[in-house]
N, C-alpha and C positions, 0 to 999 in steps of 0.2 A: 738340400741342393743336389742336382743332380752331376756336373759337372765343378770340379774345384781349377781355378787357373794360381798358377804361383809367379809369383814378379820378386826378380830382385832389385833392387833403386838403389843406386850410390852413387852422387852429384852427374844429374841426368836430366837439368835443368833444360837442355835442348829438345831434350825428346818424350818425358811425362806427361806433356797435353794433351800432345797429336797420340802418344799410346794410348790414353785414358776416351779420346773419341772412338778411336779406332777399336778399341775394346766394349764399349759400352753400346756400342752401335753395334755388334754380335746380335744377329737375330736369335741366339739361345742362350744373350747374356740374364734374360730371365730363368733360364734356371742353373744361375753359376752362382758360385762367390767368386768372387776377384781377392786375393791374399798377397798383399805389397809387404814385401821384408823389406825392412829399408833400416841399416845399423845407422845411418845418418843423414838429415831429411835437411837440404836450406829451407831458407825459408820460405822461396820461390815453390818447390815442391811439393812442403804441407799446405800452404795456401790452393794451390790447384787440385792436390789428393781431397783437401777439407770440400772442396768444391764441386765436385763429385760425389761424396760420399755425402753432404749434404741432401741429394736426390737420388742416389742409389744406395741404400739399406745394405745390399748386398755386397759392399765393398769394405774390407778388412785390413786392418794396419799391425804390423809387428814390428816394434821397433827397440830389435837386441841392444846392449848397452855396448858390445864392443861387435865391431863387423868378423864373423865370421869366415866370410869367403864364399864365395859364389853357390857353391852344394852346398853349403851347410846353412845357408840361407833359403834354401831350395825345402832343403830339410825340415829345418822352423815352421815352411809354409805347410808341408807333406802330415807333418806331425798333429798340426793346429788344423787340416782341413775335413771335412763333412763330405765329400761329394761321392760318389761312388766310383768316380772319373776324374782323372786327375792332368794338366797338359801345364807344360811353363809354355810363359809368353817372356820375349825379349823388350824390352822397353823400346829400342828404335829397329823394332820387326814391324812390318801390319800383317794383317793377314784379308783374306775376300771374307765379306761379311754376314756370308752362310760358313764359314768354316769352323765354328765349334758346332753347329747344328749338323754338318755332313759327317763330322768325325764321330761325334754322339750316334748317334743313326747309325753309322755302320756299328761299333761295339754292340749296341743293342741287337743290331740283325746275325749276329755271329758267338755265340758265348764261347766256342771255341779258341778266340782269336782273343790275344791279350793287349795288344798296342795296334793301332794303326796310325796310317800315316801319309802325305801327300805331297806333292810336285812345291816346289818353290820357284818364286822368281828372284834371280839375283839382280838390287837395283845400286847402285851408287849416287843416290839424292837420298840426302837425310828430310826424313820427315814423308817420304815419298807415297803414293797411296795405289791403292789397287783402281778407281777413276782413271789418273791420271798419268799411273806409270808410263813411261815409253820403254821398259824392262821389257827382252826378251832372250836373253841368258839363263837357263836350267841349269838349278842346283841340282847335280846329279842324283839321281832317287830312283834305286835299282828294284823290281820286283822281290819280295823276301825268298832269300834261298838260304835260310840257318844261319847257322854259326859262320860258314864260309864266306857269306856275302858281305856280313855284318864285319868280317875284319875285311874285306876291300874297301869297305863304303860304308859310314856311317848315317844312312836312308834315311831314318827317322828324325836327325839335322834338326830344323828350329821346327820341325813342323809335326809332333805327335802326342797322340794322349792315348793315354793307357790305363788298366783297372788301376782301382786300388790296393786292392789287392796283392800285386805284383810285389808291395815292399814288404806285405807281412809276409809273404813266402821268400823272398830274396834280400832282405834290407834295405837300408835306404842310399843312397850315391853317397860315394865315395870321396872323403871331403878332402883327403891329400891330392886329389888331382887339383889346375887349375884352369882345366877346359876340356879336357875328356873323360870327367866323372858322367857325362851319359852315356858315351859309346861305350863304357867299361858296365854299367848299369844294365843296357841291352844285350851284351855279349853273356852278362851272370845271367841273366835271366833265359835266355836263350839255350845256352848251354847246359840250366838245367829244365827244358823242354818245354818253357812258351812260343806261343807262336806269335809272328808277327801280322798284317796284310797291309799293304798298298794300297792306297785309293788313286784312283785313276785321274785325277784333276790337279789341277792348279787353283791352291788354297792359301800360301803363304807366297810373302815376301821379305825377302833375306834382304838388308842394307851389310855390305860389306865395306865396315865400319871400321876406319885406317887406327882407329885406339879402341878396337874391342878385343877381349880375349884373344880368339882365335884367329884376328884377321890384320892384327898390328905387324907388320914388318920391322917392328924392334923387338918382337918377342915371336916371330916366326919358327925361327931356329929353336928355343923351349917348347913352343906347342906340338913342335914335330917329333922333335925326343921323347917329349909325355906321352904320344900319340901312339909311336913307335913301341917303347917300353909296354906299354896296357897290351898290344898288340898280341908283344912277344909270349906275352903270359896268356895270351887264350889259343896263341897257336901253338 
C-alpha cells in the first residue's frame, strides 16, 4: 500500500459510520490501508467496522487489551503499518474526497519535502460533510517557516501526511502528551531539519467537538499548559 491512515476509536458510536463513508469514499482509498486501534469496540462499532471490512480487504483492526492513550494508539497503528505514507484521520473529522490523492501527489512530486499539508474548515455539526457544509471558518494554516512558525501554529492540525520515514529518523509521538504529542512530533522533526510544504486548498474538515481532546472547555485550561510546556522546550 501506498498510503497507511491511522484511526484511534474509543466509544465513538456517533461518529464511526459517517467516518468509515467518509473514508472509504477517498478516491486513493484504493491504495491505502485504513488501521482502526480501537482498545475497546461496543458492540455498535465492531458490527459497522465488520461491515466495512466485509468489502474492503484494506481495512485493519488492532485491538490492545488495555487503551493505551491517544499517541500510543497512533503508535500501534505506525508500527503495524506498510504504506510508505502515513496521515491520522479523526473519527468525527471528514475531509474533501480527493484529499488523500492531493496530499499523495504532492509527496511524490517533491522527495525534498517530508510532511505536507492543507487548509481546513472549522464546522460545528457532528457528522457534517464537505457536500453540505455551510462551514466557512479557517483553521488557521500558515505557509511553512521552520521551527518558528511551527511553535505559533501548529499548521499541519488534523490535516497531514507525512513519509515514513520520518519515525525511523525521529521516533514515534510522544505518548506522555495528551493532545500535543503531534505538534511536539513536528517541532523534533523540524528541528532536526525536515521540511514541511503547504498545499494551497481546502481538504479537511475539523468538527470542533465540545468533548474532544483539545476543544472540551473542561480540559481547556490542561491542553493549554501541555501546549505551552512542549513549547517552552523547542523555544
Amino acid at each position: 500500500m501506498d498510503i497507511s491512515i491511522v484511526t484511534s476509536l474509543l466509544n465513538e458510536d456517533d461518529f464511526i459510520e459517517g467516518f468509515l463513508v467518509d473514508i472509504t469514499r477517498q478516491s486513493a482509498f484504493h491504495a491505502c490501508e485504513l488501521i482502526i486501534v480501537a482498545p475497546s469496540l461496543s458492540q455498535y462499532e465492531r458490527e459497522t467496522i465488520d461491515v466495512y471490512r466485509e468489502v474492503n480487504h484494506n481495512i485493519i483492526l488492532i485491538e490492545p487489551d488495555v487503551d493505551p492513550g491517544l499517541y500510543n494508539c497512533w503508535n500501534l497503528g505506525i508500527e503495524a503499518s506498510s504504506g510508505k505514507y502515513v496521515t491520522n484521520a479523526n473519527v468525527d473529522d471528514r475531509k474533501h474526497p480527493d484529499s488523500l490523492l492531493i496530499h499523495w501527489h504532492a509527496l511524490e512530486a517533491d522527495p525534498t519535502v517530508d510532511l505536507v499539508y492543507a487548509y481546513s474548515l472549522v464546522t460545528h455539526e457532528p457528522n457534517d460533510t464537505f457536500e453540505r457544509t455551510e462551514a466557512r471558518e479557517f483553521f488557521p494554516c500558515y505557509e511553512f517557516k521552520g521551527l518558528e512558525g511551527l511553535l505559533i501554529n501548529n499548521s499541519p492540525h488534523n490535516n497531514p501526511m507525512w513519509r515514513r520515514t520520518l519515525h525511523d529518523k525521529y521516533g514515534m509521538f510522544d505518548g506522555s502528551y495528551k493532545c500535543a504529542a503531534d505538534a511536539e512530533m513536528w517541532l523534533r522533526a523540524v528541528q532536526r531539519g525536515s521540511r514541511f510544504k503547504k498545499i494551497d486548498q481546502v481538504l479537511g474538515l475539523y468538527y470542533r467537538n465540545p468533548k474532544g481532546v483539545s476543544s472540551n472547555p473542561d480540559t481547556y485550561h490542561e491542553m493549554v499548559a501541555e501546549v505551552q510546556q512542549m513549547r517552552n522546550i523547542y523555544a
